[in-house]
C-alpha positions in Angstrom: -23.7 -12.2 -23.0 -20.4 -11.4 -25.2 -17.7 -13.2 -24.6 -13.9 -12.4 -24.3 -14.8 -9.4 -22.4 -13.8 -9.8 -19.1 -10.0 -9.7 -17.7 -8.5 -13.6 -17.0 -7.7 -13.6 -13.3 -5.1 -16.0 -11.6 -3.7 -17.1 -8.4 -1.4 -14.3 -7.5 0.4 -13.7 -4.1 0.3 -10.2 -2.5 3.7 -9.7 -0.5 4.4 -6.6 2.1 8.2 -6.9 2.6 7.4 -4.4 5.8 5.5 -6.4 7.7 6.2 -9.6 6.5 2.9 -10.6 5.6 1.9 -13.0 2.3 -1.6 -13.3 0.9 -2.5 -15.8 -2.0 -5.6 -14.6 -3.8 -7.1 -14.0 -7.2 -6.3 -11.1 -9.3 -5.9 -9.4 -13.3 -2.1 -8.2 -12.1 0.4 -10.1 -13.4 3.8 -10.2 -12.1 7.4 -11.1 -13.5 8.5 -12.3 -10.1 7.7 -15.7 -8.8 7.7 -17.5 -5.2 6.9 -20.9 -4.2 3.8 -20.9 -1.9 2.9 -22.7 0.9 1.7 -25.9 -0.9 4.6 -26.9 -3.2 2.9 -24.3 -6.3 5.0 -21.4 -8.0 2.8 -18.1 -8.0 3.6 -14.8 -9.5 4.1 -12.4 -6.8 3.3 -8.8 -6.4 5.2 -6.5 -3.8 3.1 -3.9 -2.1 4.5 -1.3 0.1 0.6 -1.0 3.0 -1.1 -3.5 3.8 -3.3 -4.1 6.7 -0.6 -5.7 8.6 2.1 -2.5 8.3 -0.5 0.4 8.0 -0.8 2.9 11.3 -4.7 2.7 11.1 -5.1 -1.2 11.4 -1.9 -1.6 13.6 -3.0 1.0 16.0 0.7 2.2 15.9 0.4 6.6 15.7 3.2 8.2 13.3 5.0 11.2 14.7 3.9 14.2 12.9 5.8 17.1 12.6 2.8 19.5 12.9 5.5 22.4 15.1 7.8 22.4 12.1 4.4 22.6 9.7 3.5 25.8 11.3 6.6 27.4 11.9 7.4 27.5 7.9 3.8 28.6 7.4 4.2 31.4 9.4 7.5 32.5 8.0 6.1 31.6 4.6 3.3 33.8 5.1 3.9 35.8 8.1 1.5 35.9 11.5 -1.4 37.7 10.0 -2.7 35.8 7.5 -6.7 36.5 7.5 -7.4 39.6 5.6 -10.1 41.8 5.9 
C-alpha cells in the first residue's frame, strides 16, 4: 500500500449553537476555533448550523410552510390556466 495517501484525522468537536448540542469525534476538518471539552483537553471546534438535535425531521417539530402564498404568486406569475393543449 502507498503511503501518505490518506487525510490525517483528529479529535474535533461538532457544535450546533441552535440546539445546544456538542459532539467530540474524529474528522479531516480542521478549525481555527478552540473549546475545552469535557475532560480538561482543548479541541478544535466546528460550528454547524443542523444537526440531529435542531432539524424538523429528527425533532418531530413541523415548520410552517407558506404553501397559500406559493400559489397565489404562481398563479399571478402565470395566470390560472397554465396546462396548454
Amino acid at each position: 500500500m502507498r503511503s501518505d495517501i490518506h487525510p490525517v484525522t483528529r479529535p474535533v468537536v461538532f457544535r450546533d449553537r441552535a440546539a445546544g448540542l456538542s459532539l467530540l469525534t474524529r474528522s479531516t476538518l480542521d478549525a481555527r476555533e478552540t473549546v475545552e471539552w469535557e475532560d480538561g483537553n482543548t479541541y478544535p471546534v466546528v460550528d454547524v448550523d443542523v444537526s440531529s438535535a435542531s432539524h424538523p425531521f429528527y425533532t418531530g417539530t413541523p415548520r410552517v410552510m407558506d404553501t397559500a402564498g406559493r400559489v397565489e404568486r404562481f398563479q399571478r406569475r402565470y395566470g390560472t390556466d397554465t396546462v396548454r393543449r
